[in-house]
C-alpha positions as CSV (number, residue, x, y, z in Angstrom):
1,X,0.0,0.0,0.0
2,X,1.6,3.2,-0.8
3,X,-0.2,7.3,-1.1
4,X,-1.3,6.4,-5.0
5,X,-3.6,3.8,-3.6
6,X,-4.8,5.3,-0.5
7,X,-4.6,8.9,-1.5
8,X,-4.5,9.7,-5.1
9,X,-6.9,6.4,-6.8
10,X,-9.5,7.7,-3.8
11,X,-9.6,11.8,-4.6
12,X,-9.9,10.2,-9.0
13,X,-12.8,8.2,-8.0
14,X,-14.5,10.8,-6.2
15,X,-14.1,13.2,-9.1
16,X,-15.7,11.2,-11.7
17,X,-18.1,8.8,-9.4
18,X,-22.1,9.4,-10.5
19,X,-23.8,11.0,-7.7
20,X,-27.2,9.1,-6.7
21,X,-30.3,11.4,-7.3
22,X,-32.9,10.7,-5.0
23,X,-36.0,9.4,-7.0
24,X,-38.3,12.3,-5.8
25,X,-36.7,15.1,-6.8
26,X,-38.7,15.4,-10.2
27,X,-41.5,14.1,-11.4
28,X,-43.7,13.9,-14.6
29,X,-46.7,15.0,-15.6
30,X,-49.3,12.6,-16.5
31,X,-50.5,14.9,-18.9
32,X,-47.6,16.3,-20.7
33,X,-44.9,14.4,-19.1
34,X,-42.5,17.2,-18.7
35,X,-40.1,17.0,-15.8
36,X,-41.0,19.1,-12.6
37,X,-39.1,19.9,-9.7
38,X,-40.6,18.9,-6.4
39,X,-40.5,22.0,-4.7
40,X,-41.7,24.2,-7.9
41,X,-44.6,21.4,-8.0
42,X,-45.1,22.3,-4.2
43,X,-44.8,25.6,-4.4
44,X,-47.7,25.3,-7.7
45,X,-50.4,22.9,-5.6
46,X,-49.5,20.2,-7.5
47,X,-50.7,22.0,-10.9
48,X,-48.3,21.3,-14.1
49,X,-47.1,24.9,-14.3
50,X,-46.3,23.7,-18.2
51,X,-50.2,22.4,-19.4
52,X,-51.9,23.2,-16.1
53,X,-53.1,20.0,-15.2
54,X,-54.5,19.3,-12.0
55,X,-52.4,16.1,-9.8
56,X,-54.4,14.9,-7.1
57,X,-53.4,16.3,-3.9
58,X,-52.5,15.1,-0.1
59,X,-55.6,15.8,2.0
60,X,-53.3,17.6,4.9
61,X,-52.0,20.0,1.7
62,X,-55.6,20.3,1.1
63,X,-56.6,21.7,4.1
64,X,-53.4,23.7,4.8
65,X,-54.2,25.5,1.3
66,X,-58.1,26.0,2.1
67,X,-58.0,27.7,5.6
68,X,-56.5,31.0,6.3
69,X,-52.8,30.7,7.2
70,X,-53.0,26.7,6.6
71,X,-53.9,26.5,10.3
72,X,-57.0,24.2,11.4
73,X,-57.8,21.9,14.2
74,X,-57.8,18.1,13.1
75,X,-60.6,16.4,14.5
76,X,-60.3,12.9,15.5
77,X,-62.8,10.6,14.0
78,X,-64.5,7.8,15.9
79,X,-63.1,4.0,15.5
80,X,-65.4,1.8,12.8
81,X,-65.5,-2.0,12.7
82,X,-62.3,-3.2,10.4
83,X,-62.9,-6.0,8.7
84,X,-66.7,-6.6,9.5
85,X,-67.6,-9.3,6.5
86,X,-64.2,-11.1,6.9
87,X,-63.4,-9.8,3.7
88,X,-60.9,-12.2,1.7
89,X,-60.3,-11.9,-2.5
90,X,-56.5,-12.5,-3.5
91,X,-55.5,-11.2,0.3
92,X,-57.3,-10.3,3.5
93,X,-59.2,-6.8,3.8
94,X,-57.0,-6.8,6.9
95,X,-53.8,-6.9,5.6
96,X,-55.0,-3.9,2.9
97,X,-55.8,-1.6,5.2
98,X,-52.8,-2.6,7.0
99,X,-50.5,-1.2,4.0
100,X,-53.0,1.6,3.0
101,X,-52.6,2.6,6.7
102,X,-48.6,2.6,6.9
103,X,-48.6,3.8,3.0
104,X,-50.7,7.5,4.3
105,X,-50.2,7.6,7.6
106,X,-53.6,7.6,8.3
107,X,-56.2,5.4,9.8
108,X,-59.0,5.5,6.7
109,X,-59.5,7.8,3.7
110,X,-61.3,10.7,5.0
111,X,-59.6,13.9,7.2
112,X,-61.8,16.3,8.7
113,X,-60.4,19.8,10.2
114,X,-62.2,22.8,11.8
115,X,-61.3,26.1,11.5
116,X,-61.2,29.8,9.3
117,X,-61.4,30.3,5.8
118,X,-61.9,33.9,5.3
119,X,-62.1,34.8,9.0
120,X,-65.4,32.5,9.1
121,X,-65.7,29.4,11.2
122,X,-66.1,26.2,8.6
123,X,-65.5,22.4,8.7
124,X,-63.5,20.5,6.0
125,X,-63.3,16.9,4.8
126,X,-60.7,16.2,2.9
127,X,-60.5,12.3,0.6
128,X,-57.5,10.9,0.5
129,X,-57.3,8.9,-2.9
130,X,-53.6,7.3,-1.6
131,X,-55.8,5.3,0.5
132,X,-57.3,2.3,-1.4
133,X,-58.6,5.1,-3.9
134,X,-60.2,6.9,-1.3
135,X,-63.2,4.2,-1.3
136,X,-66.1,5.0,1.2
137,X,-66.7,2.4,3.7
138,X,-68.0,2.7,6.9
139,X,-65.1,5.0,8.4
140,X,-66.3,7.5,5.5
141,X,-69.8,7.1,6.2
142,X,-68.8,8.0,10.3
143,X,-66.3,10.6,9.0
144,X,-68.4,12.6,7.5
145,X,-71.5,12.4,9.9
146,X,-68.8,13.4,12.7
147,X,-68.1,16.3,9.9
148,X,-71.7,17.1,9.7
149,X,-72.5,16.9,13.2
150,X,-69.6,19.7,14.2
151,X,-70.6,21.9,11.5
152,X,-74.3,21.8,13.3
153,X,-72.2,22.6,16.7
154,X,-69.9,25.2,15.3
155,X,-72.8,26.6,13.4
156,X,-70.4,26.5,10.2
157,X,-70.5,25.7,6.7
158,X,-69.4,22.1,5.8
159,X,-66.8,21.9,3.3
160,X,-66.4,18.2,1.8
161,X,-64.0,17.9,-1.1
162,X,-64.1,14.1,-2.0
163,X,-61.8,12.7,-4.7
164,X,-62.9,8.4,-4.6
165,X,-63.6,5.8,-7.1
166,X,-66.4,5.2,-5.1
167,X,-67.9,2.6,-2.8
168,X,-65.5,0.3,-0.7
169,X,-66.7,-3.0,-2.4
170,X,-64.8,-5.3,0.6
171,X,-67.3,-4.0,2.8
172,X,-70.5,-5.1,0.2
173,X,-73.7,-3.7,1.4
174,X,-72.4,-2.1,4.5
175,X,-70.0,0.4,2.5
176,X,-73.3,0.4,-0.1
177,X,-75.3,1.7,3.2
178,X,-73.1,4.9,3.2
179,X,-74.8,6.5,1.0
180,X,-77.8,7.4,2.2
181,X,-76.1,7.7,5.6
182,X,-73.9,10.5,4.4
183,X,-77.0,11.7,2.7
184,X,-78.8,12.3,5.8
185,X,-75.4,13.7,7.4
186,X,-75.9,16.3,4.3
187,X,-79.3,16.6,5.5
188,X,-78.9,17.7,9.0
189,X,-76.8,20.2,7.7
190,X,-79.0,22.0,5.3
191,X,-82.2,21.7,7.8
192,X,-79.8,23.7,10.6
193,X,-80.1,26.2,7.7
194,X,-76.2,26.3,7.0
195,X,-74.6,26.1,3.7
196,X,-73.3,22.2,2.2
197,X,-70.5,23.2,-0.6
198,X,-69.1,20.2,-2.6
199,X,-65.4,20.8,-4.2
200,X,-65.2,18.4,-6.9
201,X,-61.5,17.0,-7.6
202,X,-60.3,14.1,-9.9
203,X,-62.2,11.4,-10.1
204,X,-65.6,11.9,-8.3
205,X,-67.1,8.7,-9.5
206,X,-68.8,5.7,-8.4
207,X,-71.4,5.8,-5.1
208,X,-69.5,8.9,-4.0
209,X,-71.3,11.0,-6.6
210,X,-74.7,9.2,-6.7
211,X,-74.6,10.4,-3.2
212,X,-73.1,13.3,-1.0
213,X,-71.4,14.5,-4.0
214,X,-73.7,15.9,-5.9
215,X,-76.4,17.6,-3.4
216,X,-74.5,20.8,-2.7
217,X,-76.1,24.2,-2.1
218,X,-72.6,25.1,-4.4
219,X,-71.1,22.7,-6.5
220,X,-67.0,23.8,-7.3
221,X,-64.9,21.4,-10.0
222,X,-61.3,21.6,-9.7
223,X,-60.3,22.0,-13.7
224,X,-59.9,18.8,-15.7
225,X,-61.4,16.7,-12.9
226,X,-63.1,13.6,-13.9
227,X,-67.0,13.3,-12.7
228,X,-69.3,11.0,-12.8
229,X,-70.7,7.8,-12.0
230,X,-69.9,5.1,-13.9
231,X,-66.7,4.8,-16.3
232,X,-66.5,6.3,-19.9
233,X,-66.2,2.8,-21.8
234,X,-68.9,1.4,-19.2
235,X,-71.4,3.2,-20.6
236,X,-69.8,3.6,-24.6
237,X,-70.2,-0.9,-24.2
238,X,-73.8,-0.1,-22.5
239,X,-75.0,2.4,-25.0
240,X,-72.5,1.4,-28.7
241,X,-71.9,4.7,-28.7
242,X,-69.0,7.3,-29.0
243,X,-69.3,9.9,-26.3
244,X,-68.2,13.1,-26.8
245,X,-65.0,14.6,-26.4
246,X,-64.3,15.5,-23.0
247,X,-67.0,13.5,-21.4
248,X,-66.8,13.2,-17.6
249,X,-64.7,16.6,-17.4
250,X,-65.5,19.0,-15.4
251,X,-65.7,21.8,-18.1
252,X,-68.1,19.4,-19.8
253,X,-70.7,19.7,-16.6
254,X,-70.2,23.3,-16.2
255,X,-71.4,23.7,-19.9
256,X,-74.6,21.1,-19.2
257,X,-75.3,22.9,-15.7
258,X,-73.9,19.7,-13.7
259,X,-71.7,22.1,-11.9
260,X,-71.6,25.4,-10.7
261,X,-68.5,26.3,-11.5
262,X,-64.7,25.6,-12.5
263,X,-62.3,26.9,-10.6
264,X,-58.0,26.9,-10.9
265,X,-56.5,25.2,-7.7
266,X,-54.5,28.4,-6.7
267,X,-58.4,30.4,-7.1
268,X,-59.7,27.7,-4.8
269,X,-59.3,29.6,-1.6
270,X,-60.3,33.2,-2.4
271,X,-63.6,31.4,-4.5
272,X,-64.4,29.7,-1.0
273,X,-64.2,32.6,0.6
274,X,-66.3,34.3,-1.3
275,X,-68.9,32.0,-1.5
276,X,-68.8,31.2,2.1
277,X,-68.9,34.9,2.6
278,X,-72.3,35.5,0.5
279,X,-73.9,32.5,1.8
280,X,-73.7,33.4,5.9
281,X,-73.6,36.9,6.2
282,X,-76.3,39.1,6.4
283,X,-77.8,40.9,3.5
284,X,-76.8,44.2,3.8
285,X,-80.1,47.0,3.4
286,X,-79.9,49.4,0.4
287,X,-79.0,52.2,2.7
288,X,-76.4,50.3,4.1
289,X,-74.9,49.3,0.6
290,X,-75.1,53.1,-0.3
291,X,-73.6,54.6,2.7
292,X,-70.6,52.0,2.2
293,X,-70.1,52.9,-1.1
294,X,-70.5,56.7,-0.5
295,X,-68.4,57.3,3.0
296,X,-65.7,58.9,1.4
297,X,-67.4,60.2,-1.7
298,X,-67.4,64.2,-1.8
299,X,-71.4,63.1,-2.9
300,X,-73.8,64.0,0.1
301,X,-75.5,60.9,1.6
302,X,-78.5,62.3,1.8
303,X,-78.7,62.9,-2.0
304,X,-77.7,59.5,-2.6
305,X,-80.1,57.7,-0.3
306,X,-82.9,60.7,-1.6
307,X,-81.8,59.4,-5.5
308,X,-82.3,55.8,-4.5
309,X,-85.4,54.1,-5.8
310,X,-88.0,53.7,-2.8
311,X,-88.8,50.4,-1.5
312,X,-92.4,51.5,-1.2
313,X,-92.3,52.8,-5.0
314,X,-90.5,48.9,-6.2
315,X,-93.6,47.6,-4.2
316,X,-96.3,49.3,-5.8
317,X,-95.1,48.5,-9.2
């Protein structure tokens, strides 16, 4: 051994080893597969800054980017039966939710937080697609009625933005039973007179939209997202037909009044807050409206509540 083996071969190899890249640094998008850097992808909500497309996005992100400051209260969801049909196709239900658990973090496929969007009080469920494609089964179905039951509370508007393929089918008729269980949740909601906004995100299908999904007061679709209930070459084999272009998009059920409206990710927030806004606050009298709008006018406020149309004069006609 001499200093060109244990000095001089070691500083050669050094120079010209290949330095390991970790595999998340970049990543492609599905839609125009150009390379984007993790933290630019961060820093975009998980939106293709290149074609725009919309990547489905961590239910904890979700929330952070929906309530003011990203700061919310996580509400702790009650314990459902596991495995409650003994569930068993190619491997247990068990050991599925077993890896779906330690692949999120998470228990099921639902988080629910409380707290401000806009300086208003709301409540937030949040799917999380990562977990066995964010499939409703009976921790859903008490997810959301916990949801629905602290918006009641709270006196808040109940935000659910679901992204799921649908029913959990390993939990047959029980995850089935869901539906009109989270349809009653909805329910209690609207009859306390507060305000049930759906944020559609890719996909909506399945039991998820022939229920809760689709019985807003306000229905919001992420752009691009896939909605619907059954899938695309489903129904082209049902009816032998070719369906248009763009079916099951949500820009084609803003144009057939299936939604509300279609929203960027990054207009998300300030659209909730809006809409949250003109849905729980008072209306505002004519008077009011004017004085607002005239307080520092050089325009008298008298003359402008004297020009105003009377409500005794709209009445009459």
């Amino acid at each position: 051994m001499n200093w060109l083996t244990n000095y001089v071969r070691p500083k050669i190899r050094a120079l010209y080893a290949r330095k390991e890249v970790p595999d998340n640094l970049w990543h492609k998008c599905p839609s125009c597969e150009a390379m984007l850097f993790h933290r630019e992808l961060e820093e975009n909500l998980h939106v293709c800054q290149h074609c725009g497309f919309h990547m489905r996005l961590d239910p904890i992100k979700r929330l952070q980017s929906i309530f003011d400051d990203g700061a919310y209260d996580g509400v702790e969801l009650p314990k459902s039966v596991a495995d409650p049909l003994k569930f068993r196709d190619q491997k247990r239900y068990t050991d599925r939710l077993k890896e779906a658990q330690v692949k999120t973090g998470r228990t099921d496929a639902i988080v629910v937080g409380n707290g401000l969007i806009g300086g208003l009080s709301a409540v937030v469920a949040a799917f999380d697609f990562g977990f066995m494609g964010g499939s409703m089964g009976i921790a859903v179905g008490e997810g959301l009625l916990t949801a629905a039951k602290l918006a009641v509370a709270k006196k808040a508007p109940l935000i659910v933005v679901p992204a799921s393929g649908g029913a959990r089918m390993q939990e047959g008729i029980l995850s089935l039973m869901q539906m009109p269980r989270t349809t009653i949740a909805v329910e209690m909601v609207k009859e306390a007179g507060l305000p049930y906004i759906v944020v559609l995100t890719d996909p909506t299908t399945g039991g998820v939209t022939a229920s809760f999904a689709m019985i807003g007061d306000i229905h919001i679709a992420e752009k691009g997202a896939q909605i619907g209930f059954a899938g695309a070459r489903v129904i082209e084999s049902t009816i032998r037909e070719t369906l248009p272009e763009g079916f099951q998009r949500s820009e084609y059920l803003l144009e057939h009044g299936m939604v509300d409206m279609v929203v960027h990710r990054r207009d998300l927030r300030p659209t909730l807050v809006r809409v949250i806004d003109l849905l729980t606050q008072p209306v505002r009298s004519a008077v009011e409206v004017i004085d607002a709008d005239f307080e520092d006018a050089p325009v008298s406020k008298a003359v402008a509540v004297t020009s105003a149309p009377s409500q005794t004069a709209a009445g009459d006609d």
